[in-house]
N, C-alpha and C positions, 0 to 999 in steps of 0.2 A: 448492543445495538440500540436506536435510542436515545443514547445516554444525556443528561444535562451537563454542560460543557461546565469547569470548574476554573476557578480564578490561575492566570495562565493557561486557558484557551483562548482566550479572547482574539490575542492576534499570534496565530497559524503559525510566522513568520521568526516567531520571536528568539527560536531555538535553532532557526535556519542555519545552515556552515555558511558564513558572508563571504568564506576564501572560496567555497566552489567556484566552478566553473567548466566550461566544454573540454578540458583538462581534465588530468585524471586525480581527483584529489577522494583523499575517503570521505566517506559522508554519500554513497552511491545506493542505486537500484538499478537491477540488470532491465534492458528494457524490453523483454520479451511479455510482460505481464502488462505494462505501460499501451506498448505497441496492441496488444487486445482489447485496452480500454478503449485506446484511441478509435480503434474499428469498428469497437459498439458502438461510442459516440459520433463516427461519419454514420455508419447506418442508421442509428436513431431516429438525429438530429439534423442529419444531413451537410451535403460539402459544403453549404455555402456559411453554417454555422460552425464547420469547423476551418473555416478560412478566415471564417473572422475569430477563431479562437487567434487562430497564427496572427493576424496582422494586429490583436489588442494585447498580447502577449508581452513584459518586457524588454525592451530593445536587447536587454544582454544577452535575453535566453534566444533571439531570431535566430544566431547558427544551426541551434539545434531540432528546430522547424520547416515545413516548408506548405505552401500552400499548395490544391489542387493534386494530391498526390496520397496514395495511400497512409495510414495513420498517421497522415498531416508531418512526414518525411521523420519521424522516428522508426530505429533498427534493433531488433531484438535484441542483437550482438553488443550494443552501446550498454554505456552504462553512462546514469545519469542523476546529476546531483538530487538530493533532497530538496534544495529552494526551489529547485526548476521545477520538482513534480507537486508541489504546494501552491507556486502559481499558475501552472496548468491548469488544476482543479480549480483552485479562483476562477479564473478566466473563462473556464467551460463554464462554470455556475454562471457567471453574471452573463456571459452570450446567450443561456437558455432561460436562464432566471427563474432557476430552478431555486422552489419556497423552500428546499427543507437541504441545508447542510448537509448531514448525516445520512440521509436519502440517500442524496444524489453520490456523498462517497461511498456509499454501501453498492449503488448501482453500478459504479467506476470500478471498485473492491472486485465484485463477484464476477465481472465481464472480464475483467484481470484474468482470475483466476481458471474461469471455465476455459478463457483460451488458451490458457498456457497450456493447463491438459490435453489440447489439441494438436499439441506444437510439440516446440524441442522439451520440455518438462514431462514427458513422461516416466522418465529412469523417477519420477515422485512416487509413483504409482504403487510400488514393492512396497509401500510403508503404508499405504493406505489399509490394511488387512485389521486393523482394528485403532480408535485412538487411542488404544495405548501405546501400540507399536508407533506409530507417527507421532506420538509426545516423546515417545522417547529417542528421537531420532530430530530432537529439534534444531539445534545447532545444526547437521547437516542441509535439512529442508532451509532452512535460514542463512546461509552462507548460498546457497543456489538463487537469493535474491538479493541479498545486501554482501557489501563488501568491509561492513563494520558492526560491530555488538558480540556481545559474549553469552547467549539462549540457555540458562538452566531450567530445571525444572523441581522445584522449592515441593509440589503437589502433586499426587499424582495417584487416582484409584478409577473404580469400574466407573465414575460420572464426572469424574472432574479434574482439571489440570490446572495448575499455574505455570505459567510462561514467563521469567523475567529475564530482562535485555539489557543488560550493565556497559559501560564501555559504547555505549550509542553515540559513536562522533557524527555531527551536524543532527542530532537527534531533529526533529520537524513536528510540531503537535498535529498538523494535517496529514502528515505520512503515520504519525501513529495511531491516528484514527483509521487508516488504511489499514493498518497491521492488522486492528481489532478484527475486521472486515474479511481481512483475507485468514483471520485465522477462522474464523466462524463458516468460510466457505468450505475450505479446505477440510476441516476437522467432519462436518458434514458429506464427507465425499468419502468417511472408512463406514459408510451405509447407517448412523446412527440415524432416528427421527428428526431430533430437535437440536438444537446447536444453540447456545447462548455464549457470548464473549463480551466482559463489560473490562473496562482499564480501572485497575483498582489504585497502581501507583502511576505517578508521571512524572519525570526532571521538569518537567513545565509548570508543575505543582509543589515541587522544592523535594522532591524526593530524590535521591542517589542513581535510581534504574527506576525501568516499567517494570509494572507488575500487571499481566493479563490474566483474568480468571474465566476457564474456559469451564462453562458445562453442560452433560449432553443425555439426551436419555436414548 
């Protein structure tokens, strides 16, 4: 959380899939977790700021939007590319002009997550019983929101885990900061105190896969 962005964060976009689209191409996120964000963000922020997320949004992505309409016309059920939810979060930044990057995805990340648990993500729930059980159930947990990458788990004791993500087509340096975010939430929800998650490797960094390093007391 926090973190100083490293050479290849610069521009978000850079690792984006350019073949997406409202098609079904790999490189996705299911939008049940998106759809939470988006609800925080009307309540927040309010409809008229996220009307104008929809109308400053790229013209490519308007199918997948709509104004005036709950989570600004995103469906749990969808699944949706990585560039689309990299300039989402853009665009929500710059309509609220919100000062701090990392913030503002941590806030997006955790509103994600809590609503999911309120929804159709519960069958997560059975894993939650310690983070060790839910490290070791990582691929499952992560195939219930991506539809690409390959979750081992390199670490693994009574405070800490590593998470890496190989095989990340349309990897997103802004959706892996999300990752970070949602893993920090999540991992805090098998009752520990404290949760830390910093990204120790990145493809955006010239590394092979992510490396997440989780730890918790």
């Amino acid at each position: 959380m926090g973190e100083r962005n490293r050479p290849g964060d610069s521009d978000p976009r850079r690792f984006a899939s350019v073949a997406s689209t409202a098609t079904r191409v790999v490189g996705n996120m299911i939008g049940t977790p998106i759809v939470a964000a988006a609800q925080h963000f009307d309540r927040k922020y309010g409809r008229a700021a996220a009307n104008d997320v929809v109308a400053r949004i790229p013209d490519k992505w308007r199918p997948l939007v709509s104004p005036n309409v709950d989570a600004m016309g995103m469906l749990g059920g969808r699944w949706y590319p990585y560039a689309f939810l990299a300039d989402w979060i853009f665009t929500a930044k710059i309509v609220v002009r919100a000062p701090d990057e990392d913030a503002f995805i941590r806030e997006l990340a955790w509103a994600g997550i809590d609503g999911s648990m309120s929804t159709g993500m519960r069958a997560m729930a059975r894993w939650f019983g310690s983070p060790r059980a839910f490290a070791e159930h990582s691929q499952e947990s992560w195939r219930m929101f991506h539809d690409t990458g390959i979750v081992t788990v390199p670490t693994l004791n009574d405070h800490e885990a590593r998470r890496r993500i190989a095989d990340w087509h349309g990897h997103n340096v802004t959706v892996c900061k999300v990752v970070a975010e949602v893993f920090t939430r999540s991992f805090s929800k098998t009752g520990v105190r404290t949760v830390r998650c910093r990204r120790e490797e990145c493809v955006a960094w010239g590394h092979a896969a992510c490396t997440f390093h989780i730890e918790w007391s």
